[in-house]
C-alpha positions as CSV (number, residue, x, y, z in Angstrom):
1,X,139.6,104.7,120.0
2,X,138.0,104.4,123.3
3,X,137.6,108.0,123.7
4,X,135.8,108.7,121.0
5,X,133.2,106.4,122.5
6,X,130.1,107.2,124.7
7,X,129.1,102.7,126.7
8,X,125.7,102.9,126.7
9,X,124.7,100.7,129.5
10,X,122.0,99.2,128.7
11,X,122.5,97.7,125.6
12,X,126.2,97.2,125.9
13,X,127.1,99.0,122.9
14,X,130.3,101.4,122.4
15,X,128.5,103.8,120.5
16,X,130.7,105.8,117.9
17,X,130.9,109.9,119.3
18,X,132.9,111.7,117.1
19,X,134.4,111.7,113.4
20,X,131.8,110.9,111.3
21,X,129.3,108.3,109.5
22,X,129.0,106.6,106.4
23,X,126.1,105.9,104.7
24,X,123.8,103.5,107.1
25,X,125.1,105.5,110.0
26,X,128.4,103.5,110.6
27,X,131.2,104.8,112.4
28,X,134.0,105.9,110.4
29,X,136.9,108.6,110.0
30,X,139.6,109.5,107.9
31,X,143.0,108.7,107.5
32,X,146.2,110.4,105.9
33,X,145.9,109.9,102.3
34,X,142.1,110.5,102.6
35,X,141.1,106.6,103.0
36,X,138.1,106.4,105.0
37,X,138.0,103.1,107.6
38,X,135.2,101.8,109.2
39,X,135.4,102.5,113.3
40,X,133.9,99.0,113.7
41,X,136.5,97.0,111.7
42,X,138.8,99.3,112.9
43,X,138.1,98.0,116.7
44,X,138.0,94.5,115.9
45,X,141.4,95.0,114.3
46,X,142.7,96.6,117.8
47,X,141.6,94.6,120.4
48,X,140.8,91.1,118.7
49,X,143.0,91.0,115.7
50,X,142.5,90.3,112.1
51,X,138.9,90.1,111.1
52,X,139.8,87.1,108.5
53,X,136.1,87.4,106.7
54,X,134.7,90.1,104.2
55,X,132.3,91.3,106.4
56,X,131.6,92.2,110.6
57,X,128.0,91.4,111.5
58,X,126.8,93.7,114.0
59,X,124.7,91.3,116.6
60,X,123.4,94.7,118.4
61,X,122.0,96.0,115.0
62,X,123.4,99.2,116.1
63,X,125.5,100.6,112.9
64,X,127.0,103.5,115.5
65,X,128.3,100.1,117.8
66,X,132.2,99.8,117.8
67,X,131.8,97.1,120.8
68,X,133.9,94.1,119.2
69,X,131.8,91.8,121.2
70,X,129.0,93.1,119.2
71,X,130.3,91.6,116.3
72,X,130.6,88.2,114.3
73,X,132.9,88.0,111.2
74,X,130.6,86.3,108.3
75,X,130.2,86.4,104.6
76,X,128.1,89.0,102.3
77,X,125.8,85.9,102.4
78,X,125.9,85.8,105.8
79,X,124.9,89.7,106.3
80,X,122.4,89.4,103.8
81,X,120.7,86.3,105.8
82,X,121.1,88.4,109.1
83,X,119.6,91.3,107.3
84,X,116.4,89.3,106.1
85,X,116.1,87.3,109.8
86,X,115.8,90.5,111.6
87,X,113.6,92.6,109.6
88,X,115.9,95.2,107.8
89,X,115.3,94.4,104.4
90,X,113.0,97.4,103.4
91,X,112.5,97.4,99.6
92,X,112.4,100.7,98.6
93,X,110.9,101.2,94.8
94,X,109.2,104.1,93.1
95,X,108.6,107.2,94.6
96,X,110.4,106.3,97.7
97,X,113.7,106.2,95.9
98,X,115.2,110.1,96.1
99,X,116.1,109.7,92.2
100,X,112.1,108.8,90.9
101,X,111.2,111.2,88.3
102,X,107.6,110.0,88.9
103,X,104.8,109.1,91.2
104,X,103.1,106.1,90.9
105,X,100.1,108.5,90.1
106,X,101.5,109.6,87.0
107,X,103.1,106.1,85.9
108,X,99.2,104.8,85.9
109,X,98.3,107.8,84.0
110,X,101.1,107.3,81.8
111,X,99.7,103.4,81.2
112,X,96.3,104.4,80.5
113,X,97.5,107.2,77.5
114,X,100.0,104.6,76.1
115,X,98.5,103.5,72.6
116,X,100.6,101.6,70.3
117,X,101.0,103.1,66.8
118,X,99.6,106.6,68.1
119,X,101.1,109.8,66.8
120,X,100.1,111.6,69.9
121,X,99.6,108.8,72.4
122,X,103.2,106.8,71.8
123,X,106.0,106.4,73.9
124,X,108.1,109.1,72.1
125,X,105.3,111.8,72.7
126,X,104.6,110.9,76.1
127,X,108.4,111.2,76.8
128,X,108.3,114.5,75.2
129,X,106.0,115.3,77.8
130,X,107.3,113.9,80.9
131,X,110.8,115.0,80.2
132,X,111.9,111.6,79.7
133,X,113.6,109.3,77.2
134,X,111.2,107.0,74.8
135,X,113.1,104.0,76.9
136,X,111.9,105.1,79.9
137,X,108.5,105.2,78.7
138,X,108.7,102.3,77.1
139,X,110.1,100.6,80.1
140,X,106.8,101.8,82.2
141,X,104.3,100.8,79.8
142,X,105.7,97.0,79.1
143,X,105.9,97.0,83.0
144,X,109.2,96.2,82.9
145,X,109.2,99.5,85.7
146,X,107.5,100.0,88.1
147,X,105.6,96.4,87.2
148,X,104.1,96.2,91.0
149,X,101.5,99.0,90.5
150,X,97.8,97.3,89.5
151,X,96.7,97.7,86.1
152,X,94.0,99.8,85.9
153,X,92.8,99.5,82.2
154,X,95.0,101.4,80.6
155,X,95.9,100.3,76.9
156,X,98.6,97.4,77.3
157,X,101.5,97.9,74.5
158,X,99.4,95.8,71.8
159,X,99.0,96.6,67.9
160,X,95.3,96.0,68.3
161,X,94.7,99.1,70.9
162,X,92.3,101.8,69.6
163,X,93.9,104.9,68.7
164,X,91.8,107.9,70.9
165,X,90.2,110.8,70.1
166,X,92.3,114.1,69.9
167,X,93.6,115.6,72.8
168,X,94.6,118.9,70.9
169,X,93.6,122.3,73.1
């Protein structure tokens, strides 16, 4: 295992070389059968034993890091803390996710042509539009989605809204 380290000497860390990576960047390769292990459980295993916990916190931060003095056994609750106290806790929502269908652009736009009881303004012909199923519309426009965008006037799902003037070409 050591060989398919590189020690940087600096930070201490045994950084993973060769094989590859799992999502996150950890170390990992593949075994007979196909079962992929993680290289840093993998070192704990070899030169401290059994890890005894459901996780290995990585004190370095360093996902490559197969140093087991670079790592703690602790709970999910425990990784989730650590994850929090150090800053890695980036909330990706909307657009930033690589699945969105939409931009927060059209969301708002979608909000402000929402009109309850419309025959060209409801969820099921927005959806039409967009591609999208009525759920997902109706999910956007009760701000159950993407609820942290401002509202910016659009018609809120209400049987009093106005329905608006044609939008025919």
């Amino acid at each position: 295992m050591l060989k398919l380290t590189r020690l940087d000497l600096v930070t201490g860390c045994a950084e993973w070389q060769r094989g590859c990576t799992v999502a996150g960047g950890y170390a990992a390769f593949q075994m007979g059968g196909g079962r992929i292990l993680l290289g840093h459980r993998v070192s704990w295993q070899l030169f401290v034993g059994a890890i005894g916990a459901p996780c290995l916190l990585h004190k370095c931060d360093n996902p490559k890091c197969v140093n087991p003095y670079h790592l703690l056994p602790g709970t999910q609750s425990d990784n989730s803390k650590d994850m929090w106290i150090k800053g890695r806790n980036a909330l990706l929502r909307g657009e930033q996710l690589s699945y969105s269908k939409l931009t927060a652009e059209q969301v708002l736009a979608i909000r402000a042509r929402y009109r309850l009881r419309s025959k060209l303004d409801n969820t099921t012909a927005i959806a039409r539009d967009y591609g999208m199923s009525q759920q997902q519309i109706y999910s956007i426009v009760t701000r159950r989605d993407w609820a942290w965008l401002p509202d910016v006037g659009g018609a809120q799902p209400t049987a009093d809204a106005p329905a608006p003037a044609s939008t025919a070409p």
